[in-house]
KEKE-3310 file (N, C-alpha, C; in steps of 0.2 Angstrom, whole numbers, plus 5000, padded with zeros to 4 digits):
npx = (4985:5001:5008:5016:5029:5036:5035:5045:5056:5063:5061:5072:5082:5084:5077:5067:5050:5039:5039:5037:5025:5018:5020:5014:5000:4996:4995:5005:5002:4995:5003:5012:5006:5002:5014:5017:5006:5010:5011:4998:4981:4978:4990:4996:4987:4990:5004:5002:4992:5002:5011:5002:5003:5016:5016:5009:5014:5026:5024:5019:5029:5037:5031:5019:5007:5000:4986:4984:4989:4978:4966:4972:4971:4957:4952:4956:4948:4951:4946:4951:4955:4964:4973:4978:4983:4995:5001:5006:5015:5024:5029:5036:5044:5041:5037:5026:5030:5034:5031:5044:5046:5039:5043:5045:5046:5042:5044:5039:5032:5036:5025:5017:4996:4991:4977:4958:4957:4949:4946:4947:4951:4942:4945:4936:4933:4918:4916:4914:4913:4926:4937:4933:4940:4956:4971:4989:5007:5027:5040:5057:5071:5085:5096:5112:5117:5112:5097:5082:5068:5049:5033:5016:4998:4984:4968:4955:4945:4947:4961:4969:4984:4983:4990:5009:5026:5044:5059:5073:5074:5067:5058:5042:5039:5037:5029:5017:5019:5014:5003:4998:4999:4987:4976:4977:4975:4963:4952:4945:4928:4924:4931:4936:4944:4961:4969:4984:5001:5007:5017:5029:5029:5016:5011:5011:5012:5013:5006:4995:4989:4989:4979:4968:4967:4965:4951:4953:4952:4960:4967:4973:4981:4982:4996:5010:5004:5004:4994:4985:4984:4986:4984:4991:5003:5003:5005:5017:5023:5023:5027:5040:5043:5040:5045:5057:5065:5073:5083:5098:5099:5108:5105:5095:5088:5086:5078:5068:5062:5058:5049:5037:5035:5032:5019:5012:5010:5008:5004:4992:4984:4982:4989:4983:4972:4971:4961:4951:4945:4953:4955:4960:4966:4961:4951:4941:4937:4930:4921:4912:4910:4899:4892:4885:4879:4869:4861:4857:4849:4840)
npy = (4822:4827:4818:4818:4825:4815:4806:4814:4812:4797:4797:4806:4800:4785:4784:4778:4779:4772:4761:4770:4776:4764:4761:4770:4771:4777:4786:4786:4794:4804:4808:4814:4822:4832:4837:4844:4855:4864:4875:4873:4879:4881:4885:4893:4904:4906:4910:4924:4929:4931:4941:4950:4952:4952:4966:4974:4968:4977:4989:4995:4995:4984:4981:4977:4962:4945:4949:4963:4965:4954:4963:4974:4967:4963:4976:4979:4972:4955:4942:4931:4919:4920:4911:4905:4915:4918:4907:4908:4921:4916:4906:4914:4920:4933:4944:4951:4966:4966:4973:4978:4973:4981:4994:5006:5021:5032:5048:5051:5067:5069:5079:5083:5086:5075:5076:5068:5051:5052:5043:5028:5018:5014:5013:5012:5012:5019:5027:5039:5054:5059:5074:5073:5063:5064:5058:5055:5056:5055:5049:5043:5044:5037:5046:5050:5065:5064:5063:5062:5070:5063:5069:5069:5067:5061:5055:5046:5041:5042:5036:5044:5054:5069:5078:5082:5083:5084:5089:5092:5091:5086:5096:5103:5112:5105:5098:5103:5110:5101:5098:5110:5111:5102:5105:5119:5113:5106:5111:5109:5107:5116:5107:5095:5081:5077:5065:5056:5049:5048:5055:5071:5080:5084:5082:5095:5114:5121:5114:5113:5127:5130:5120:5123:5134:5134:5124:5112:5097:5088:5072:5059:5044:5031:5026:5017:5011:5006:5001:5012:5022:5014:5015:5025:5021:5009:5016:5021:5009:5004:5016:5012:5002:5000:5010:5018:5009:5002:5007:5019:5034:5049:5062:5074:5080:5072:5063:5070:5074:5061:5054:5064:5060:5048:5050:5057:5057:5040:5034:5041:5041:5029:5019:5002:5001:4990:4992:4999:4991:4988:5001:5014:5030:5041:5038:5031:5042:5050:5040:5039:5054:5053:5044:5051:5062:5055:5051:5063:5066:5057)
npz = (4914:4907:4895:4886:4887:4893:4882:4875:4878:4881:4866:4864:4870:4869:4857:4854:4851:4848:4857:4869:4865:4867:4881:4888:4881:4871:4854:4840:4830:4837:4847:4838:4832:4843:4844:4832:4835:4843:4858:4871:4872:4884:4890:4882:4886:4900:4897:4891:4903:4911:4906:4908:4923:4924:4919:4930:4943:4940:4937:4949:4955:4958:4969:4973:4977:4978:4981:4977:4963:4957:4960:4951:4939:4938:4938:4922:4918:4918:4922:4933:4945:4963:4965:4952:4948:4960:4956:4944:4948:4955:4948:4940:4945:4955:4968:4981:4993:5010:5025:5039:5053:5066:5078:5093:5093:5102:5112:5125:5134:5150:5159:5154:5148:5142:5130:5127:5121:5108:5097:5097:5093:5084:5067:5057:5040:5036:5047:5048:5039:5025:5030:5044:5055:5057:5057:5064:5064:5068:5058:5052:5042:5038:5030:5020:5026:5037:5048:5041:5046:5044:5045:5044:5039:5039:5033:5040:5036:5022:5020:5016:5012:5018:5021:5025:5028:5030:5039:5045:5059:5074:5081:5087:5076:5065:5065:5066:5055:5045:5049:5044:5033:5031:5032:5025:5014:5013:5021:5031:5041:5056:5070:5067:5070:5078:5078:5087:5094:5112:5109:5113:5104:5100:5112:5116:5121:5110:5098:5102:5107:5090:5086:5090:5085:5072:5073:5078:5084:5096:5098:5108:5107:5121:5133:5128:5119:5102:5095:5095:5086:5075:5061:5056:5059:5051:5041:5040:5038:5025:5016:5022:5017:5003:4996:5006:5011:5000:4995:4998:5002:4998:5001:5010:5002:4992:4996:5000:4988:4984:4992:4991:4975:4977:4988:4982:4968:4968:4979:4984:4973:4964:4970:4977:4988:5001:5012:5007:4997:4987:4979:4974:4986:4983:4971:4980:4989:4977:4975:4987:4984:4975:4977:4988:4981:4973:4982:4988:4976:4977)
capx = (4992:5002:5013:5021:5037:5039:5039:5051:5064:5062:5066:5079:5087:5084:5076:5060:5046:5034:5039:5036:5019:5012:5020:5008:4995:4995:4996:5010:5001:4992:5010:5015:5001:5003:5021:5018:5003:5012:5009:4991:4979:4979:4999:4997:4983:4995:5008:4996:4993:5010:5015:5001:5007:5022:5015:5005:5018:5032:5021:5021:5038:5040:5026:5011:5007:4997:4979:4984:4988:4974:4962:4974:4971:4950:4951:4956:4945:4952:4944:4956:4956:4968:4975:4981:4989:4999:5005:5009:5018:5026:5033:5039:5051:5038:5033:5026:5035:5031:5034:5048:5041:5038:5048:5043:5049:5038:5047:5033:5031:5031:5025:5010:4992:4985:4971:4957:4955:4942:4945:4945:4954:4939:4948:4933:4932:4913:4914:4912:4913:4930:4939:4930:4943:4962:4979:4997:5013:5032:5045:5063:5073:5093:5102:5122:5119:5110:5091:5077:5059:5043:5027:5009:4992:4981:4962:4955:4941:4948:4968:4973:4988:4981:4997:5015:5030:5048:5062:5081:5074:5060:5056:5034:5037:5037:5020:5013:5018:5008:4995:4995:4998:4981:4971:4978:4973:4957:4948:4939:4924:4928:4928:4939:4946:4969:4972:4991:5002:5009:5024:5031:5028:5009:5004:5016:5007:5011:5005:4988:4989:4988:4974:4962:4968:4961:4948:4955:4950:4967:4965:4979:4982:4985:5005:5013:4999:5004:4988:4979:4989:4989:4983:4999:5010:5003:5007:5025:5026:5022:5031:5046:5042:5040:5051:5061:5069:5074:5088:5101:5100:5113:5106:5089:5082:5083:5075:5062:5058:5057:5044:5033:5032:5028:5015:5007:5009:5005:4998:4985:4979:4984:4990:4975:4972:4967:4956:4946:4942:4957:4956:4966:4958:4957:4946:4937:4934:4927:4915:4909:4905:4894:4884:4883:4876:4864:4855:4854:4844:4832)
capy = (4823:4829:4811:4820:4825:4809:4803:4815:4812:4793:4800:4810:4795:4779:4784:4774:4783:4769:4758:4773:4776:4760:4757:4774:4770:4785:4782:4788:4798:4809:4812:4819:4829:4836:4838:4849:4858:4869:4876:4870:4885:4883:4886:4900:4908:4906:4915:4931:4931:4930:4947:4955:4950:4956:4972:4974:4971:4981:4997:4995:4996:4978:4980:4974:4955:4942:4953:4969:4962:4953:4970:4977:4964:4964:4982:4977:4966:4951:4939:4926:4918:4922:4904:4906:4924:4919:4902:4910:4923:4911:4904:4919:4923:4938:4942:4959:4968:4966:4979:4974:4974:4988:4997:5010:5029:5039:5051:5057:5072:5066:5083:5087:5083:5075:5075:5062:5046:5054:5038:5023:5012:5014:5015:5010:5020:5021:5027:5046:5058:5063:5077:5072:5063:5063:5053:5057:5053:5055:5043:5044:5040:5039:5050:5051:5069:5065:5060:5068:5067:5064:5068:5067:5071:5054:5055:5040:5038:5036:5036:5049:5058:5076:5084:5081:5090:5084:5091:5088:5091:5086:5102:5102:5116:5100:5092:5111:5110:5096:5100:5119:5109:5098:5113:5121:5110:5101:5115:5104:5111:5116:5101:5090:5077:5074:5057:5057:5046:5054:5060:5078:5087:5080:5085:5102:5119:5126:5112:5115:5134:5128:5118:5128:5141:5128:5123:5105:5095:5084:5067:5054:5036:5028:5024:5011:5007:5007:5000:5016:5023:5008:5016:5030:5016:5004:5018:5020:5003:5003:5018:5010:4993:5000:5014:5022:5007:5000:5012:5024:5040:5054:5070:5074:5084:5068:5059:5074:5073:5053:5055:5067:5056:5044:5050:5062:5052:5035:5032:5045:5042:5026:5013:5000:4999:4984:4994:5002:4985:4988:5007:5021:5033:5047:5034:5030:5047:5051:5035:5042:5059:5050:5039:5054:5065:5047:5050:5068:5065:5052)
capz = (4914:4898:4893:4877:4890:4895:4877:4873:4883:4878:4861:4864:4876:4865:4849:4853:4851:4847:4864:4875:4867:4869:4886:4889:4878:4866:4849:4838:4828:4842:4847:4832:4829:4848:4845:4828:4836:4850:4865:4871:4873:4894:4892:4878:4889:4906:4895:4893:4910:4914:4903:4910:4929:4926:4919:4934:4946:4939:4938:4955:4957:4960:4978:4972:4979:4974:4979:4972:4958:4955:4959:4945:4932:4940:4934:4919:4913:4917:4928:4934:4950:4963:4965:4947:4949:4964:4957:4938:4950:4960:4941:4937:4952:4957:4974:4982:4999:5015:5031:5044:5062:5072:5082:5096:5093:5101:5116:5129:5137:5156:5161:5146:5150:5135:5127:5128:5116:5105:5091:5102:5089:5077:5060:5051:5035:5037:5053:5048:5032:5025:5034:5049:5058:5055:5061:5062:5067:5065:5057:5051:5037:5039:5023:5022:5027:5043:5048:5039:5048:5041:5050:5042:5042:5035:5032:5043:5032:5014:5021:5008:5016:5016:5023:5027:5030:5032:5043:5049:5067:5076:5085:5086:5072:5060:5066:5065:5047:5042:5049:5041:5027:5028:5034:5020:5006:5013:5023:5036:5044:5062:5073:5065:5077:5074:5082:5087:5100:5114:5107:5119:5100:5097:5118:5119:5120:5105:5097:5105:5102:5081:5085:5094:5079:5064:5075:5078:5090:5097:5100:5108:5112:5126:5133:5126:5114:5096:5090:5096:5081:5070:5055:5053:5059:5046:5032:5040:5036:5019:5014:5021:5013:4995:4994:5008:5013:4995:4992:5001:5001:4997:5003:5012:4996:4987:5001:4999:4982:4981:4995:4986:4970:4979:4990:4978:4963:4967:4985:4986:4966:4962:4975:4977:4997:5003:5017:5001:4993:4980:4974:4978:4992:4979:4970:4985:4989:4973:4976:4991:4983:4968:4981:4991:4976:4971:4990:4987:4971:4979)
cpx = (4995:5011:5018:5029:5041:5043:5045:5056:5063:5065:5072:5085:5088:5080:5070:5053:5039:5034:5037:5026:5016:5014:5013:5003:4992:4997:5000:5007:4997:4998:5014:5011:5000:5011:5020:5011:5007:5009:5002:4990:4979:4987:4998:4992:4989:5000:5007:4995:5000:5012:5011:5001:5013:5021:5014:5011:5026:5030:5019:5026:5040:5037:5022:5013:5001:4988:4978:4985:4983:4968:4965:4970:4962:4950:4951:4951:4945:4950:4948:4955:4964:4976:4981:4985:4995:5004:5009:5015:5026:5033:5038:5044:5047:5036:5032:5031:5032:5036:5042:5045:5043:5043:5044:5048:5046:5042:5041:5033:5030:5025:5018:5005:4990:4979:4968:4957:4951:4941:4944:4946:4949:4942:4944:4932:4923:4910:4909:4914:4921:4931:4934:4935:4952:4966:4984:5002:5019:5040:5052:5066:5081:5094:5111:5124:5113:5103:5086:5071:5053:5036:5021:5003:4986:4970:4960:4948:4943:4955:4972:4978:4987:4986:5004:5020:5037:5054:5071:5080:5068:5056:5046:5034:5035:5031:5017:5012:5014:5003:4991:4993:4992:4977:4970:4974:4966:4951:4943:4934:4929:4925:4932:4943:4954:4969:4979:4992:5003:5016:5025:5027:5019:5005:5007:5008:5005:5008:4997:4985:4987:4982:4969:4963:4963:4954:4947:4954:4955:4964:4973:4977:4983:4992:5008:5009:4999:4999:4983:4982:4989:4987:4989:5004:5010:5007:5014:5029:5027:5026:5039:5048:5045:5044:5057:5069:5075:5080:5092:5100:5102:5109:5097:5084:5081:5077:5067:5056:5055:5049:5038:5030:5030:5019:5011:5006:5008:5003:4993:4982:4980:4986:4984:4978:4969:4960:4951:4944:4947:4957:4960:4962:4956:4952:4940:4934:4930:4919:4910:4905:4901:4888:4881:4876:4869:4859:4852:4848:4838:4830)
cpy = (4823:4823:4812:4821:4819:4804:4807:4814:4804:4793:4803:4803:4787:4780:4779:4775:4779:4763:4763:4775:4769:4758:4765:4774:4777:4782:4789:4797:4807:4812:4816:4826:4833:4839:4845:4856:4866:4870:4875:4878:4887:4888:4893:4907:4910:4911:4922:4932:4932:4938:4953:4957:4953:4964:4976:4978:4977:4990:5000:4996:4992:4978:4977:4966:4952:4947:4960:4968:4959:4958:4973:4974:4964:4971:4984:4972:4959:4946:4932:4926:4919:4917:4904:4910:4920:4910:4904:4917:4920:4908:4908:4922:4931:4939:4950:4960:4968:4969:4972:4975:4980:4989:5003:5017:5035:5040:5055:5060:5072:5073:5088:5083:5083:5075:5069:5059:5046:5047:5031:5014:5010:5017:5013:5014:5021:5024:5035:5049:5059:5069:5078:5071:5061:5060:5056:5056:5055:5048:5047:5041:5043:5042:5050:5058:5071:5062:5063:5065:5068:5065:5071:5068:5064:5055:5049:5035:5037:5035:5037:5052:5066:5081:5081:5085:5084:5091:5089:5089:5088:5090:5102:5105:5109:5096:5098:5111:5108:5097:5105:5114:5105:5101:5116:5119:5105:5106:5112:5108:5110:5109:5094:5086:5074:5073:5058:5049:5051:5056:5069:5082:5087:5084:5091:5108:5124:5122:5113:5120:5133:5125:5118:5132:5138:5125:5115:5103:5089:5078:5064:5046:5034:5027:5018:5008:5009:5008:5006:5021:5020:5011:5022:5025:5013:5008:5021:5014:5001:5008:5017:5005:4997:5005:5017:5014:5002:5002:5017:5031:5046:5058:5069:5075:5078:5063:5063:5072:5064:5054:5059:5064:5052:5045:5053:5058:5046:5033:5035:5042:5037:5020:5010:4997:4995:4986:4998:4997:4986:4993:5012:5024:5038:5042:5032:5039:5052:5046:5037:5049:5057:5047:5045:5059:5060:5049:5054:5068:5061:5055)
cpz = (4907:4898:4889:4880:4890:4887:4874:4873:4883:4871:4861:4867:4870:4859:4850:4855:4850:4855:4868:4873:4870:4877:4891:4886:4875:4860:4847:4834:4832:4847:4845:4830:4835:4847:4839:4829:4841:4854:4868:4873:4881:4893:4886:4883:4897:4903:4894:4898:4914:4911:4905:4917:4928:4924:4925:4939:4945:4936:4945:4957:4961:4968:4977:4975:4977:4973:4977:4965:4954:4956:4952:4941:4932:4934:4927:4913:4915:4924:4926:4945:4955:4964:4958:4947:4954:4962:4949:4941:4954:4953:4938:4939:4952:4964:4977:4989:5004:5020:5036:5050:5063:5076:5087:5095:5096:5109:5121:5132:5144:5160:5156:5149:5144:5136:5127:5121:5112:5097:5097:5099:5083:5072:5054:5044:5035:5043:5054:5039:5030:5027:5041:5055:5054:5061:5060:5065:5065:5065:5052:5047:5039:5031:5026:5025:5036:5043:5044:5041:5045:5046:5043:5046:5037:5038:5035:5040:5024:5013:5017:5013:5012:5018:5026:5025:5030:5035:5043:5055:5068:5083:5083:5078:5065:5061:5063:5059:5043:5042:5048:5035:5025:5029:5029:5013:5006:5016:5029:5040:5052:5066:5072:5072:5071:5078:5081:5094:5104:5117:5110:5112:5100:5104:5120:5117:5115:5099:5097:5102:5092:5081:5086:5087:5073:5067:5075:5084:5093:5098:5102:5112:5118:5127:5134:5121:5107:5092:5089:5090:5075:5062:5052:5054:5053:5037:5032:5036:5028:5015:5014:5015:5006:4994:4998:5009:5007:4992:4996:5000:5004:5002:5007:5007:4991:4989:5001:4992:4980:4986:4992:4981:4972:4983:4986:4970:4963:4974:4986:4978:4963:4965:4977:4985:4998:5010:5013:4995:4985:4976:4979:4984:4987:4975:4974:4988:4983:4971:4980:4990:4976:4972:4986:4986:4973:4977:4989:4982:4972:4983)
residu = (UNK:UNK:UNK:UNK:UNK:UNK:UNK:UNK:UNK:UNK:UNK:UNK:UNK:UNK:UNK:UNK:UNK:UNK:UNK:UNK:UNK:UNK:UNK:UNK:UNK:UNK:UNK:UNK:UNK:UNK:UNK:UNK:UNK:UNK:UNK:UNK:UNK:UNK:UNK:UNK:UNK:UNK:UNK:UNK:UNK:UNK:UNK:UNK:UNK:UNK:UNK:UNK:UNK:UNK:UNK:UNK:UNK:UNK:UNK:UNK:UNK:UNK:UNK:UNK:UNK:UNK:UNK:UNK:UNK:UNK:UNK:UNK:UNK:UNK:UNK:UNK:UNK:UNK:UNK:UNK:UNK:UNK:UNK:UNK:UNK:UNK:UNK:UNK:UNK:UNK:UNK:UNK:UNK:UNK:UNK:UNK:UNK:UNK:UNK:UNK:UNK:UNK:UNK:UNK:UNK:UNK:UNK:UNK:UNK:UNK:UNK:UNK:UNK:UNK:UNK:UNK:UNK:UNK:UNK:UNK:UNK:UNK:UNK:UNK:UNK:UNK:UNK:UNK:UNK:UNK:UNK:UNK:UNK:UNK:UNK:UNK:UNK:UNK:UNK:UNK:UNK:UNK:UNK:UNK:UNK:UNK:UNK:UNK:UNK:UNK:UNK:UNK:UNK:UNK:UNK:UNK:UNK:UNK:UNK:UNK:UNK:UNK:UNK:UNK:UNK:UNK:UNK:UNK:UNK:UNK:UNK:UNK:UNK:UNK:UNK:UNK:UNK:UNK:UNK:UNK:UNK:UNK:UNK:UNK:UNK:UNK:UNK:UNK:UNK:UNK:UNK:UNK:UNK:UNK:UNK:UNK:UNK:UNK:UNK:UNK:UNK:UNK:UNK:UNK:UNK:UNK:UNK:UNK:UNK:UNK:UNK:UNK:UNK:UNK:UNK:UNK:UNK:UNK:UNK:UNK:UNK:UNK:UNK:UNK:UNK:UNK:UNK:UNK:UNK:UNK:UNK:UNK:UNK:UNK:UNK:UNK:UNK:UNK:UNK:UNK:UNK:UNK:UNK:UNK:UNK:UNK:UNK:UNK:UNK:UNK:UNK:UNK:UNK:UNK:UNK:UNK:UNK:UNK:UNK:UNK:UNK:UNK:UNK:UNK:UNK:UNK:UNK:UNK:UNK:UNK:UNK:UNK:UNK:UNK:UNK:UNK:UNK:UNK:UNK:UNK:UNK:UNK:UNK:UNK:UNK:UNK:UNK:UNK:UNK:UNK:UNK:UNK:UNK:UNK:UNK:UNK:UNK:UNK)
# end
């Protein structure tokens, strides 16, 4: 326990500097020489850690929490327990962002025969290769100039978002997007399997139509079951968390563009996932083509 306070503030209070040592048993002189030494090296080291915790989290954009932060600072170099992070955070009036509960939004088509359950709530990332099996969904962001809808197309192996689209309606043409758009940019052998709920746009025929065309194989949830879903939801939640829900937004094009840099700029290349042991997925998906290439050569 560090006594020097106490005698402080004894000096400051009555000017007796030599009764408060000997009522602690500290001599005068090991006072003085603690008093012209400064900060002890634990507290200079704490102070270090502390500027680079707030680097951390404020390259975040004030989201990161105790365990992403300490992956950052890991990445870094710097091995620190996480006991210390979250109480040097804690000191600092930092803390990361966490989702608001669930809500149900999905509108069923009583009158569509879906497709079967081809995932079965396996959202292991090991389960299968990238572009193998995908997920998607749609959510809503209020603007002043009306709703704007987001639907997505998420890799279920490294939870890269390989496509997404926003809208002002949520006519199926809006899911179709996405999913031109993840076809588009990832090329999946035929076969792929897109997990959905079962939202009317997700079991409709034109919906279908698209994915007979790409050679996608549909998949959907069961009714009323969130969790057969849980990994699109999980990334609604987090998109709301850290960005959408932070801020208002004027017009839908800004609502667009903020979405973009976020998604493309730091969640696919940059954001560390706690379901990928603290790397981005593009990072994770670059891991897996290394080990993959390592096999090959044995």
């Amino acid at each position: 326990m560090n006594v020097y306070p106490f005698i402080e503030a004894e000096k400051s209070g009555r000017h007796n500097v030599a009764r408060a040592c000997a009522l602690l048993k500290v001599s005068r002189s090991a006072y003085y020489t603690a008093r012209t030494a400064g900060p002890s090296r634990r507290a200079r080291d704490d102070q270090d850690l502390t500027e680079a915790i707030a680097a951390a989290h404020d390259e975040s954009d004030g989201t990161y929490g105790v365990p992403r932060v300490h992956a950052e600072l890991a990445a870094q170099g710097r091995r620190h327990s996480r006991k210390r992070i979250a109480r040097l955070m804690r000191t600092d009036g930092r803390r990361g962002r966490t989702p608001k509960r669930w809500r149900t939004t999905t509108v069923p088509d009583p009158a569509a025969v879906p497709p079967a359950d081809l995932v079965r709530r396996d959202f292991t990332t090991t389960s299968s290769g990238v572009n193998a099996r995908w997920c998607g969904d749609i959510t809503y962001i209020p603007t002043w100039e009306g709703w704007l809808y987001l639907a997505t197309v998420i890799d279920l192996t490294s939870r890269r978002v390989v496509g997404w689209a926003t809208a002002d309606h949520l006519r199926t043409d809006l899911i179709d997007q996405a999913l031109n758009n993840a076809v588009t940019s990832r090329r999946p052998p035929a076969g792929v399997i897109f997990h959905s709920d079962r939202g009317g746009q997700y079991t409709s025929s034109q919906h279908r139509r698209l994915a007979d065309q790409h050679g996608v194989r549909l998949s959907v949830g069961r009714k009323g079951q969130c969790w057969d879903n849980a990994v699109a939801e999980s990334f609604f939640a987090t998109i709301k968390t850290e960005l959408l829900d932070r801020r208002p937004w004027p017009t839908r094009t800004s609502a667009h563009r903020a979405i973009f840099s976020w998604i493309e700029g730091w969640y696919n290349t940059r954001r560390r996932h706690s379901t990928l042991d603290y790397i981005s997925p593009t990072a994770y998906e670059a891991k897996l083509r290394n080990e993959s290439q390592l096999r090959q050569v044995a």
